[in-house]
N, C-alpha and C positions, 0 to 999 in steps of 0.2 A: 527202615528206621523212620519214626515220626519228625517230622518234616521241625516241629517245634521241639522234639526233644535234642536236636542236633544244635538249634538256634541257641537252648540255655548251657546246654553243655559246651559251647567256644564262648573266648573273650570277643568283644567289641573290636571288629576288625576293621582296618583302614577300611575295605569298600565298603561297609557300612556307614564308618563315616561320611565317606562319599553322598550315597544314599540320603542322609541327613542332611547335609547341608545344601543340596540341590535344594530337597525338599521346602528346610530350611526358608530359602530366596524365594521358592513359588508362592509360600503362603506372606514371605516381606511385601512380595510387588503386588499379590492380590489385595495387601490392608493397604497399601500405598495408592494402588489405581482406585478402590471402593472411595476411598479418603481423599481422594485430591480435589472432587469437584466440589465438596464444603469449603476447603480451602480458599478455591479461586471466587466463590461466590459474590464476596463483594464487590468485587473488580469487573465480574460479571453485569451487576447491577449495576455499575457505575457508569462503565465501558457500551451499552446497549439500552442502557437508560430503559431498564424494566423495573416492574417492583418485585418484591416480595411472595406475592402470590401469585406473578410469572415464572417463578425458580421452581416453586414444588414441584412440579412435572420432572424438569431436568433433572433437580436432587432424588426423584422416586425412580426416575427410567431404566438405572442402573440397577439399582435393589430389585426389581419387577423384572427385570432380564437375569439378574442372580438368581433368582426364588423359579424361574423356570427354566433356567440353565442346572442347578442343580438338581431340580423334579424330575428333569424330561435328557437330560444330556449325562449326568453324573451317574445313573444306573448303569449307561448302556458299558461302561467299565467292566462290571461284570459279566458282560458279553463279548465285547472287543480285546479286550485287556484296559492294564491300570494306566501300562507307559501311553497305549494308543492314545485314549481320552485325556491323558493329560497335557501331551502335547499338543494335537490338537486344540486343545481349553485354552492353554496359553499363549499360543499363537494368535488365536479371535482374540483373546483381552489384549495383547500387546498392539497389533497392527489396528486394531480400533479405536485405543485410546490416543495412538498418533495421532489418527486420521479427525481424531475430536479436536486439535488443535487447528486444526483447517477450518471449520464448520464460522458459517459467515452469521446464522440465526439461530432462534431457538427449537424451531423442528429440527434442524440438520445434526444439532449438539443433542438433542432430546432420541433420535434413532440410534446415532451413534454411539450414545452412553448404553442404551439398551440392548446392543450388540456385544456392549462389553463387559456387558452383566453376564450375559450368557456365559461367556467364558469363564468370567470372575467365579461365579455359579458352580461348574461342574469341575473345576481346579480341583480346590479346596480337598472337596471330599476323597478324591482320590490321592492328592498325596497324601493326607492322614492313614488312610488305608494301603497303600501301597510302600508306608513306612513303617507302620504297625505290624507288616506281616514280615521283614526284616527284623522285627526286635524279639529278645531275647522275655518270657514272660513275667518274669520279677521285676524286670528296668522300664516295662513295656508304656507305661503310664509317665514317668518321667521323661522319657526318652520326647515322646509323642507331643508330647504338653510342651518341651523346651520347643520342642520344631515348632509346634503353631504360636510360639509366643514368636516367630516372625511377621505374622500378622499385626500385633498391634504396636510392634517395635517399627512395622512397615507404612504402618498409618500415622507413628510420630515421626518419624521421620518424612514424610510428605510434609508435616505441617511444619517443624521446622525449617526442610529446606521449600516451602513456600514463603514463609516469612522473608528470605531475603532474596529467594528467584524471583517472584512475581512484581513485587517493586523497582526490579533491574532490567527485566528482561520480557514481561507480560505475561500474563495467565496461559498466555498458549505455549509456550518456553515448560511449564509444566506438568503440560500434557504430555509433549515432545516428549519430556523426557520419563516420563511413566510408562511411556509405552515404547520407547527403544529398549532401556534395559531387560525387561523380561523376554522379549523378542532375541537379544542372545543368548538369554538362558535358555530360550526352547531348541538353539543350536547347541548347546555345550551341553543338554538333556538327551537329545536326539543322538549323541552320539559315546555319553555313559551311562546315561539310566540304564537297568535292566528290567525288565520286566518281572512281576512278581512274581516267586518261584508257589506260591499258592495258589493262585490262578492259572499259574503250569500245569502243576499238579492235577487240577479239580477238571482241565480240558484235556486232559491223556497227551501231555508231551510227554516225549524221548526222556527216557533218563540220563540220556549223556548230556540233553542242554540242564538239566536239571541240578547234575552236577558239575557240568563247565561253570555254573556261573554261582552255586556254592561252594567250590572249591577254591573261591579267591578270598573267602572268610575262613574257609579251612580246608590244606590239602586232604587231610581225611574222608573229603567228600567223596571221592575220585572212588571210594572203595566202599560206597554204600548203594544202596536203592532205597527212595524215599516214596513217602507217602502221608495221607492228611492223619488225622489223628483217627478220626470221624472218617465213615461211606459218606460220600457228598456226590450232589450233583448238579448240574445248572439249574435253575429254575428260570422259567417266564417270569413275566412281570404280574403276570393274574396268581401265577404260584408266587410270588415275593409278597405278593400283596395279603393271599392268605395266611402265608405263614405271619407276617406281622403285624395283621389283626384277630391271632389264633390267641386263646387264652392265657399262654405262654407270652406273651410278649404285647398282649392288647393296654395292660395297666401301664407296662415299662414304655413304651411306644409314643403313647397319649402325654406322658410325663414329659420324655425327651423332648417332645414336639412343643409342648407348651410352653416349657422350661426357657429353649433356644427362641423361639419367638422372641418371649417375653424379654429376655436378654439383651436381643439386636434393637430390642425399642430402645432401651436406654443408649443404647450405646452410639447407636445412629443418629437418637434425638440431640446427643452433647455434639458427636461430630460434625453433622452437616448443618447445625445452626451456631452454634459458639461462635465463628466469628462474625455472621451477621448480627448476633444478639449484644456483641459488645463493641461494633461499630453505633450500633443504637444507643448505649450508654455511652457514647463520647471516650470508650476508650483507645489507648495507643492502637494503629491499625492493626502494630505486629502481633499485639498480645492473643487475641482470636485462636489463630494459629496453633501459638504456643501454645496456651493453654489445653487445647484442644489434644496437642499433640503429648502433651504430658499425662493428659485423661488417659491417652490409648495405650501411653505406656507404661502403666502398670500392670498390661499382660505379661509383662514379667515375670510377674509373683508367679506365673503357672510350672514354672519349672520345681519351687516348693512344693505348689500343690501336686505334680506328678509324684514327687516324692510321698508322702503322704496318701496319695491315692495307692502305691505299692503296698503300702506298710497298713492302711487303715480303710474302713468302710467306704469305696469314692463319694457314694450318697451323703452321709453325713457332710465331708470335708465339703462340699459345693453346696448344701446346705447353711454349711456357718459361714463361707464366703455371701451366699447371696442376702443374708439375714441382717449381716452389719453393711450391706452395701444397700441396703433399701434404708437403715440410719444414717449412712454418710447423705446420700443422695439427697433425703430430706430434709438437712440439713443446709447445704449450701446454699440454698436460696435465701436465708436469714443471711448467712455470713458475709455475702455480698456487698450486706448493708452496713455490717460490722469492720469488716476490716481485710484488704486484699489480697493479703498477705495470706489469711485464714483459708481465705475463698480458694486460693492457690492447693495448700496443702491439703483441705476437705477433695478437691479435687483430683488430685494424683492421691489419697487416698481410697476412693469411691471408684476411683478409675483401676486399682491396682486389685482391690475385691473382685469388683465384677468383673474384668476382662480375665481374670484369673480363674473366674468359674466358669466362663463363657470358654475359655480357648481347653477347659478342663471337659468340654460337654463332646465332644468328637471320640476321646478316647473313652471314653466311659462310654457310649453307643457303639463304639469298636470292639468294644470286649464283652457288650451284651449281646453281637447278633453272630453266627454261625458264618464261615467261610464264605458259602454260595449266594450268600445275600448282603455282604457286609458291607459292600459301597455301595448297594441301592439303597441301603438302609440309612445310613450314613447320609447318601447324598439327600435322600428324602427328610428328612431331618433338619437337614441343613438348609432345603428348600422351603422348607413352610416356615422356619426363624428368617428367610432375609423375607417374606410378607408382614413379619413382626417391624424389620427395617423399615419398610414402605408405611404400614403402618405407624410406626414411632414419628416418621421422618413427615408426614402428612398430619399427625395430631399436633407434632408441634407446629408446625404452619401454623393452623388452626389457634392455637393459645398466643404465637407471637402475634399475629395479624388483627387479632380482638385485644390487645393491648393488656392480655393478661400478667400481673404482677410474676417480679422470677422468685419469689414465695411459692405462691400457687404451682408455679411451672413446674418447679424442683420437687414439689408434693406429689403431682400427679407421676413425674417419672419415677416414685420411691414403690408407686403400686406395684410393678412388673419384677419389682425385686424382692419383694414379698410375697407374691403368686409362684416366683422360681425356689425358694422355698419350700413353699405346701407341696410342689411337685417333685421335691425331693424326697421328699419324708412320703410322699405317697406310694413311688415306686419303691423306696425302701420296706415299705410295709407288706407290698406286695410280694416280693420279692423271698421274704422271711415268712410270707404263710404260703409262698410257692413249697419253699425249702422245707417246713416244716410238715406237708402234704406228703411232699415224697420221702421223707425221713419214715412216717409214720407206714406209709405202703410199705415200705423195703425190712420194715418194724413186722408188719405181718405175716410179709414173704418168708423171714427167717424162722416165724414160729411154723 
């Protein structure tokens, strides 16, 4: 039996939900550990009497350890397994971002944020992936999308409980505790995760482990033998890399890649400067924070847009998301000056678009690449958007430090939302003279 025709024919069983909400908490504590060092930065700056364009490094060292923890750490899943590498991944981000609370200077804090990228890095993609091949193909995009809307549901929540941990108990009290809690998730993982029954499948396991552990979504299992849809087989990393600059997949590939870049700019440039940029306006200290954390939490919206992506073209729908979020975006920096109330709501607006396309672009690259390659592909993907982070998070230095107006600021971050975009409708395009290629072959064969 196909391994996916078993998954849509049962309901939504408890150990799926299990599955989920592990998953769930991995991608919370990953937006919460990426997210906490903007957080503490003023106190940083205040506390060590640096400036400004002493933080860059630290605010970039994470993203630069994410962007090659997912390139270089996040494939080897499809060689290792999903549970190995994810455990693993989360164990280095949990026990490093401790150890960040110790760190006496800015080398020490600048190695160990870097350490914790890594992890943060090659997390990610594999729980996406390793939830995805649990879900059922109709719900698959909802399902997926709610899960990573823990990510920026994990990033507001840093910044609210920054707001009132760090003025009570110090910036390192935040680290503490960003990195104990996922550190017992990687115990309570280690000991229910299962391993993806697709990547069983694709390495020649037993069919009795095969069916031990889909028979707890349905005793039915016990009385089949399964198999991938597709003949599949491992590939290298030089064979992963052909196939996804083969023709097939060179236009959709290049889009993905752009797309998520471009995405982590924006998203990075609001999180890890917002509260320095409104300690500079003489605002309340809390507000930074808040506000920042409000921004991240409008990945919410993504559990709509999984819906949606079910039911409708995903291209389009992540298209009209990033279209009206490069208008809010541009926006805000005006409103600023109008009224803070505005600025608020343009905010968790702008913030609810984008991170809703952004937490939308994992399963939509999940569903584009074939079993034997779908968390390199994925992770790769995901690694070359957190250089978009580094990126974002190093321009905006760049505009705050030459005392560029937050007009100006808010324009230039509305560009990357506009380019995500043209990269949807691009691979869209491609996509449909793919489809329309092989309609017309299969047009000839039948004559």
């Amino acid at each position: 039996m196909h391994i996916q025709a078993f998954l849509d024919q049962h309901g939504w069983s408890n150990f799926q939900w299990l599955i989920f909400v592990m998953m769930f908490f991995v991608a919370f504590f990953d937006g919460m550990d990426t997210a906490v060092i903007g957080y503490i930065a003023p106190d940083l700056i205040r506390d060590w009497q640096i400036s400004k364009v002493d933080l860059v490094p630290v605010l970039s060292a994470a993203l630069i350890g994410a962007a090659i923890g997912a390139i270089v750490l996040g494939p080897l899943a499809d060689r290792f397994g999903r549970k190995t590498l994810l455990l693993f991944s989360v164990f280095i981000f949990s026990c490093s971002c401790m150890l960040s609370s110790f760190a006496q200077n800015l080398t020490q804090l600048e190695i160990l944020r870097f350490i914790t990228g890594l992890g943060l890095g090659a997390a990610l993609p594999n729980a996406v992936t390793l939830l995805s091949e649990y879900c059922p193909s109709h719900k698959r995009a909802f399902i997926v999308n709610t899960m990573y809307c823990g990510f920026p549901i994990g990033a507001a929540t840093g910044g609210f409980a920054a707001a009132y941990i760090v003025p009570h108990f110090g910036w390192e009290s935040m680290l503490l505790l960003s990195g104990a809690l996922p550190l017992l998730l990687a115990m309570l993982m280690a000991w229910l995760l299962p391993e993806s029954v697709r990547y069983l499948l694709l390495n020649g396991a037993d069919q009795s482990r095969i069916q031990h552990i889909l028979q707890k979504i349905n005793a039915l299992a016990l009385q089949q033998n399964f198999r991938l849809e597709a003949k599949s087989r491992q590939l290298s990393a030089l064979q992963s890399m052909r196939m996804v600059f083969s023709s097939k997949f060179l236009v959709g590939t290049l889009s993905l890649w752009l797309c998520f870049f471009c995405g982590l700019m924006i998203f990075y440039s609001i999180i890890n400067w917002m509260p320095v940029l409104f300690k500079e306006a003489d605002m309340p200290p809390h507000l930074g924070p808040v506000v920042s954390g409000l921004f991240a939490l409008g990945g919410v919206g993504a559990m709509l847009n999984g819906w949606l992506m079910d039911h409708f073209n995903g291209n389009y729908v992540i298209a009209v998301c990033t279209f009206f979020t490069a208008i809010c975006v541009a926006l805000i920096g005006p409103a600023l000056h109008l009224s803070l109330t505005f600025f608020i709501i343009l905010m968790i607006c702008a913030g609810t678009l984008q991170n809703t396309a952004q937490s939308s672009l994992p399963v939509l690259a999940a569903n584009f690449y074939p079993t034997a390659v779908r968390t390199t592909e994925v992770s790769w993907m995901c690694g070359i958007g957190r250089f978009g982070a580094v990126a974002g998070t190093m321009c905006m230095g760049y505009l705050v430090n030459n005392n560029i107006g937050w007009s100006q600021i808010f324009t230039v971050l509305a560009i990357p939302a506009a380019v995500m975009t043209l990269c949807m409708l691009i691979k869209n395009m491609s996509e449909a003279a793919r489809d329309s290629a092989r309609f017309s072959l299969s047009q000839q064969d039948a004559e």
